[in-house]
C-alpha positions as CSV (number, residue, x, y, z in Angstrom):
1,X,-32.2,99.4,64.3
2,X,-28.8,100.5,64.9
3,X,-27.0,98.0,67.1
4,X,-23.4,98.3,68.4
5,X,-23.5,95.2,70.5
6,X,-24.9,91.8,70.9
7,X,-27.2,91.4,73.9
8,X,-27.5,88.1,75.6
9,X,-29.7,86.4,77.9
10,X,-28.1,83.2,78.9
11,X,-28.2,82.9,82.9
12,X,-25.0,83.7,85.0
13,X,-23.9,80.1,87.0
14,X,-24.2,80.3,90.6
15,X,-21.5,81.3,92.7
16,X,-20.7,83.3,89.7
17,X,-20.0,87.6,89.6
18,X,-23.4,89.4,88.3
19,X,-23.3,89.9,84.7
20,X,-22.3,93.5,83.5
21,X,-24.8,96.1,83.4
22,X,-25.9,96.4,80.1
23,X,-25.8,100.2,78.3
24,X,-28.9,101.0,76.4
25,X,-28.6,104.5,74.0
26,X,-31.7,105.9,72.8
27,X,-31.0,108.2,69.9
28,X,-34.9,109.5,69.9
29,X,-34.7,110.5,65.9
30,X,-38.3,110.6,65.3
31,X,-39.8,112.7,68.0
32,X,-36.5,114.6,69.0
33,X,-37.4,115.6,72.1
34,X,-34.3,115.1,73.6
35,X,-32.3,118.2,73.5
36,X,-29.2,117.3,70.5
37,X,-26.5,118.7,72.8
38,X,-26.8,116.2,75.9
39,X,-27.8,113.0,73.0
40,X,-24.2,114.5,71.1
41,X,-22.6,114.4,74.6
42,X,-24.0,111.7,75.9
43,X,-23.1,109.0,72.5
44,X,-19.7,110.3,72.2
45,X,-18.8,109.7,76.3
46,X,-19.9,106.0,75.8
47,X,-18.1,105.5,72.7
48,X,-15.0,107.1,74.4
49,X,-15.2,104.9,77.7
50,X,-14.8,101.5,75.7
51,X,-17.3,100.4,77.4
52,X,-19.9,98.0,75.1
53,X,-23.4,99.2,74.8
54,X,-26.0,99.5,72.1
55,X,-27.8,102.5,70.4
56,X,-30.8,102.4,69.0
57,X,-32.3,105.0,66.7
58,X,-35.8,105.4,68.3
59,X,-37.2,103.1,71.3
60,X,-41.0,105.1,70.5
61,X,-40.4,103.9,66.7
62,X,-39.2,100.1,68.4
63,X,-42.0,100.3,70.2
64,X,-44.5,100.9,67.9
65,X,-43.7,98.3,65.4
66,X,-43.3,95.7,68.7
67,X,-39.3,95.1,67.7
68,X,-38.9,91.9,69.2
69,X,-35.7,93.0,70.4
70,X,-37.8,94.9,73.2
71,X,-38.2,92.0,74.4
72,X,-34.7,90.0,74.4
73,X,-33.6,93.5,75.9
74,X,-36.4,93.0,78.9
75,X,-35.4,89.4,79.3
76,X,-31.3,89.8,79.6
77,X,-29.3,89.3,82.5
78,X,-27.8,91.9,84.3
79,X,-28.7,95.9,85.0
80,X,-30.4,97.2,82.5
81,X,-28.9,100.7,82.4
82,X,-31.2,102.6,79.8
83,X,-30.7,106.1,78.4
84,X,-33.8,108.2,77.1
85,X,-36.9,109.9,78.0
86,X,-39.1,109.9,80.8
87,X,-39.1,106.8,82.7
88,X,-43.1,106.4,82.7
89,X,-42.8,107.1,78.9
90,X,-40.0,103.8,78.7
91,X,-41.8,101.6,80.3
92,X,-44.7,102.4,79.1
93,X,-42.8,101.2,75.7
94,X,-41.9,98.4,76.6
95,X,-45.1,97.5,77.7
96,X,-46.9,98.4,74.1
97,X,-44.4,96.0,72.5
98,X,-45.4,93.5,74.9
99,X,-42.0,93.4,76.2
100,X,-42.5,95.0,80.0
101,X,-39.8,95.6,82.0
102,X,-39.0,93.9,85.4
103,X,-39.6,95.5,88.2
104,X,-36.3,95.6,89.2
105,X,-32.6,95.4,88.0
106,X,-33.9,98.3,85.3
107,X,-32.2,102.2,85.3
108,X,-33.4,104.3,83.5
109,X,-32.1,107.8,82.8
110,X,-33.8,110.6,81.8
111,X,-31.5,112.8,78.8
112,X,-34.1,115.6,79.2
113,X,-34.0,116.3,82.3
114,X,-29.9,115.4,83.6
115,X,-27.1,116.6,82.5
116,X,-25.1,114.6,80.0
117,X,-22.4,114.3,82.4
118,X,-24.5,113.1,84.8
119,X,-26.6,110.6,82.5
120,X,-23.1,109.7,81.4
121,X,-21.5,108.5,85.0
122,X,-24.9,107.3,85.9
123,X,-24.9,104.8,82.9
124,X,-21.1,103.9,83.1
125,X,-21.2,103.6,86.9
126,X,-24.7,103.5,88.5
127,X,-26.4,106.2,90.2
128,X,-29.4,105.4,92.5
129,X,-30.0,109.2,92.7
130,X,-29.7,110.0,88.9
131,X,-32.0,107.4,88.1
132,X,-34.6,109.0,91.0
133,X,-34.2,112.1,89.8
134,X,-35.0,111.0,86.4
135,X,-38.4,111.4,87.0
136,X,-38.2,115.0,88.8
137,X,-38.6,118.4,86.6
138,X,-35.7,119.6,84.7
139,X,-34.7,121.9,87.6
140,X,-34.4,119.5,90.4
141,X,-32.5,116.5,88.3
142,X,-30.3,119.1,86.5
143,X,-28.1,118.9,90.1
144,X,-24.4,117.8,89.5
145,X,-22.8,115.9,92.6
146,X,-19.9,117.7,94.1
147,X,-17.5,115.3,92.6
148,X,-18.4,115.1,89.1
149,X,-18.7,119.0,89.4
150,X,-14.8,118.6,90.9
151,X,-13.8,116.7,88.2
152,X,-15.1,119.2,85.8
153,X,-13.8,122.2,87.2
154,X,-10.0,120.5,87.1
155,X,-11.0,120.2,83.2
156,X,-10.2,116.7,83.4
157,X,-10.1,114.6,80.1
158,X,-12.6,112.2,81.5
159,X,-14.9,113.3,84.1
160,X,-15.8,109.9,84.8
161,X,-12.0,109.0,85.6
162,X,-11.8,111.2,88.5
163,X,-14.9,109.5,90.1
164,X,-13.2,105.7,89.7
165,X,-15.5,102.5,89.2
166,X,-16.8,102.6,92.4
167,X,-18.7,105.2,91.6
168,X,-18.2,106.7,95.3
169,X,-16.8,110.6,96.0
170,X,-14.4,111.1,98.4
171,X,-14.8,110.1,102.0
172,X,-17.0,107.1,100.6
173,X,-20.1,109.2,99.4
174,X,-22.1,108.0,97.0
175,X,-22.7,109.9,93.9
């Protein structure tokens, strides 16, 4: 297991801001199934934003021997922003290693279907609609939204920058 973080699970104090999402890489080295480009992409766009998150070298693999990190990861507090396969497939995973996943406060994005930019934003900076279209074929998820696409086309460093933390496009629309 290839960890790059420390997860925890202590509970966030009333009154208190909700605990960061927490960034979940799935490098799929067994199966492969995730096309090497967007997995490339993907790593190296985390590792450049700063932001913490861990990566793990294959959740089936995990899964299979019932890694009882599964579980601390299905426990913690926060988002659980999770980058991989098929959603179905993930929690379906989790599940095996008797770890499931709650219902809610779970993303999971789909690297063979989205675009690594998109899989990118969507893990740094939430996106409902990424995470819905995780599940759709590769030709309906591999839309771009109009800002991210903007952002790209000016060549900037960061694609992600030109979005902000907000996540939001101009004019307020979510991305």
């Amino acid at each position: 297991m290839d960890i790059q973080t420390e997860t925890t699970s202590q509970s966030v104090p009333p009154g208190s801001p909700p605990a960061p999402a927490r960034l979940l890489y799935c490098r799929c080295a067994f199966a492969q199934v995730i096309p090497a480009d967007v997995k490339a992409e993907v790593l190296e766009g985390l590792a450049a934003a700063g932001e913490g998150f861990e990566a793990v070298a294959d959740l089936c693999d995990m899964a299979a021997r019932r890694d009882p990190h599964l579980l601390e990861l299905s426990k913690g507090q926060g988002t659980l922003r999770i980058a991989a396969c098929w959603p179905r497939a993930v929690r379906g995973l989790f599940h095996l290693a008797d770890a499931p996943l709650p219902g809610t406060g779970v993303e999971i994005l789909n690297m063979r279907t989205l675009p690594s930019q998109r899989v990118l934003h969507a893990l740094l900076h939430g996106d409902p609609a990424a995470v819905e279209d995780s599940d759709a074929p590769r030709d309906a998820a591999a839309k771009v939204p109009a800002t991210l696409n903007a952002a790209l086309a000016t060549q900037t460093p960061d694609p992600t920058a030109a979005l902000g933390q907000s996540g939001t496009g101009p004019a307020g629309d979510s991305t």
